[in-house]
C-alpha positions as a printed NumPy array, in Angstrom:
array([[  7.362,  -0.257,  -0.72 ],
       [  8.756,  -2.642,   1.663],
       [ 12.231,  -3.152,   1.518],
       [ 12.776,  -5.548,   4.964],
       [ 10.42 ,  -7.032,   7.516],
       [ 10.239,  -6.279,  10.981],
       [  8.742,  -8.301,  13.315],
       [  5.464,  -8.239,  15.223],
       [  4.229,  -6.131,  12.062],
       [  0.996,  -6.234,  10.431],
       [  1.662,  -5.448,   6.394],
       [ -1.855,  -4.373,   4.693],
       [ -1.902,  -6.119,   0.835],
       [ -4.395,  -6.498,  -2.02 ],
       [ -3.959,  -9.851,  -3.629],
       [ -3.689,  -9.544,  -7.226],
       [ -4.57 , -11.937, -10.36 ],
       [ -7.545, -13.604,  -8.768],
       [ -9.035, -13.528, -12.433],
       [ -5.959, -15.089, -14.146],
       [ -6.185, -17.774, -11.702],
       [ -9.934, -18.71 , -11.829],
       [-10.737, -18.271,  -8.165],
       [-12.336, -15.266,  -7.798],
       [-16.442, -17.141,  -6.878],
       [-14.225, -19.372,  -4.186],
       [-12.711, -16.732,  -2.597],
       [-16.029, -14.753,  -2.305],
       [-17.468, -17.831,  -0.472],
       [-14.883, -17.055,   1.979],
       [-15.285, -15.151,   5.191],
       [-12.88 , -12.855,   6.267],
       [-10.357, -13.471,   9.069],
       [ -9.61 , -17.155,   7.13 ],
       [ -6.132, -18.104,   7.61 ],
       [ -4.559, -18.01 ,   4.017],
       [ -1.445, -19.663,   3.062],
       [  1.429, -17.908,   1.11 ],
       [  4.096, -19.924,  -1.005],
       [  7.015, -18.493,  -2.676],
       [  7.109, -19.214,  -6.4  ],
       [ 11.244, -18.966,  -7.471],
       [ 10.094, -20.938, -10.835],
       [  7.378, -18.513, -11.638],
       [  8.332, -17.324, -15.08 ],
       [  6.888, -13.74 , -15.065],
       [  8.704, -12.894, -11.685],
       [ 11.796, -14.912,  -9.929],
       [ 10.775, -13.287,  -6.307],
       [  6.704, -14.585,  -6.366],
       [  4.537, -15.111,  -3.605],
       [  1.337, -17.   ,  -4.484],
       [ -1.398, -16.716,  -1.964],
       [ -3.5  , -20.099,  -1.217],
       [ -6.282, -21.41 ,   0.876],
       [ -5.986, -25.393,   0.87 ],
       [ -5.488, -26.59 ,  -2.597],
       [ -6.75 , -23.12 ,  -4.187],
       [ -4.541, -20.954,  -5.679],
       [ -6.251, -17.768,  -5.054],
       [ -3.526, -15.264,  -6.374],
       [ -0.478, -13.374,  -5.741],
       [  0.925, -10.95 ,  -3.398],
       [  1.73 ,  -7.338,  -5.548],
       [  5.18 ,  -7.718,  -7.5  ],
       [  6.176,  -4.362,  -6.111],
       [  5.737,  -5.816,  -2.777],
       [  6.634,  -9.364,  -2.422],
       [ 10.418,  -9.899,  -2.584],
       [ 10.831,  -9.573,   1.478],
       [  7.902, -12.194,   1.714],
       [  9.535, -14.19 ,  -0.453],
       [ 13.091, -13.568,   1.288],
       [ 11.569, -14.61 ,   4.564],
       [  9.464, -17.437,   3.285],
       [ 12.893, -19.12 ,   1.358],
       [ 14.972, -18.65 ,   4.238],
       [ 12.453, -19.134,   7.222],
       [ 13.076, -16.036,   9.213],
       [ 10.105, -15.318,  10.405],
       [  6.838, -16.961,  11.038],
       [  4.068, -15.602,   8.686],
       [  0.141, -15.468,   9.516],
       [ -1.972, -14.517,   6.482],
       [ -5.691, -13.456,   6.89 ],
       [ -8.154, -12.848,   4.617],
       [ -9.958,  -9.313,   4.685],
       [-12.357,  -8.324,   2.815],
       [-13.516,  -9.448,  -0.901],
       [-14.865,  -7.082,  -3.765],
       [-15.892,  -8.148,  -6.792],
       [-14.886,  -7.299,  -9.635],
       [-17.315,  -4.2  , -11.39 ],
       [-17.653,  -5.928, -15.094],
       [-21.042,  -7.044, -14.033],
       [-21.816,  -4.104, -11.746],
       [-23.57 ,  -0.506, -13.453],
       [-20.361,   0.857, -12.423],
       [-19.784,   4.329, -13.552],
       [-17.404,   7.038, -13.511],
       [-15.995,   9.905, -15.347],
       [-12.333,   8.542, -15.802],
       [-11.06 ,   7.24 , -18.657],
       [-11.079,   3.559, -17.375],
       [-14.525,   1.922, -15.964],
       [-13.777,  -1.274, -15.385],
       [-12.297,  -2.476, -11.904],
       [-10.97 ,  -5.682, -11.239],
       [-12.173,  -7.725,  -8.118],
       [ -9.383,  -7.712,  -5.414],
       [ -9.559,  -9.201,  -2.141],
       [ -7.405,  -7.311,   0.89 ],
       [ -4.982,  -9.744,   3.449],
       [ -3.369,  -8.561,   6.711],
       [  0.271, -10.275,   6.757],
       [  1.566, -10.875,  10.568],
       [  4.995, -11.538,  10.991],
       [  6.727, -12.65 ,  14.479],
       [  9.162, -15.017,  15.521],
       [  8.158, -18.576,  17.466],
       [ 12.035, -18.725,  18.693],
       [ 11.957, -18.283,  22.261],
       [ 14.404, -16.382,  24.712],
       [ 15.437, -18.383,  27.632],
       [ 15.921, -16.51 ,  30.348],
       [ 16.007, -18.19 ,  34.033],
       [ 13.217, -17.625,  36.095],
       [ 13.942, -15.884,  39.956],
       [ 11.1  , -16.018,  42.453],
       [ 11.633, -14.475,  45.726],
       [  9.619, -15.615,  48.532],
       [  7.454, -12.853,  49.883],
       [  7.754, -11.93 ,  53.748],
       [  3.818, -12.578,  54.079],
       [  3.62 , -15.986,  52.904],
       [  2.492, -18.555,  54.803],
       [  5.055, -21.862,  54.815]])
């Protein structure tokens, strides 16, 4: 579990409720590496700390609720700057022969992201150059 960003990290996440929202053929159409957008949701009525995942005006799901209140920390108050990619897609196994000896069969479709975080605040720092003895003036 994360409990605080660092930056110039990569976080690994599965985006979850792609079949609630309806989205699950679009995002298949999607190669990986697309940039994905993420939104915090403080109105969301199942969870206060949400963090919907989008690409343009597709809501495509939700980052894990066990996972998303330090995205949603640094989304509300701008801390960090936040790259989302898209990894890989799998559908869901309902329409699959998918079998197995555990109790439950069916697997949902998921789709894993790569979250980036860094800062675009730049030191300043003054710049010395020292001419070198073999330059030609």
């Amino acid at each position: 579990m994360v409990v605080e960003l660092e930056y110039n990290k990569d976080y690994h996440l599965q985006i979850v409720g792609i079949y609630y929202t309806g989205n699950g053929k679009y995002l298949s159409r999607l190669p990986p590496k697309t940039i994905l957008e993420l939104r915090p949701e403080p109105d969301n009525k199942y969870d206060s700390y949400a963090v919907s995942v989008w690409h343009q005006d597709h809501k495509l799901g939700y980052i894990p609720k066990t996972r998303n209140k330090p995205f949603f920390d640094a989304l509300v108050k701008d801390t960090f700057d936040i790259t989302c990619l898209l990894g890989c897609y799998i559908p869901s196994s309902r329409k699959t022969n998918y079998r197995s000896n555990r109790r439950y069969k069916f697997q949902p479709e998921r789709a894993d992201i790569t979250i980036h975080t860094f800062s675009s605040q730049i030191e300043w720092r003054p710049a010395i150059f020292y001419p070198e003895d073999t330059m030609a003036y």
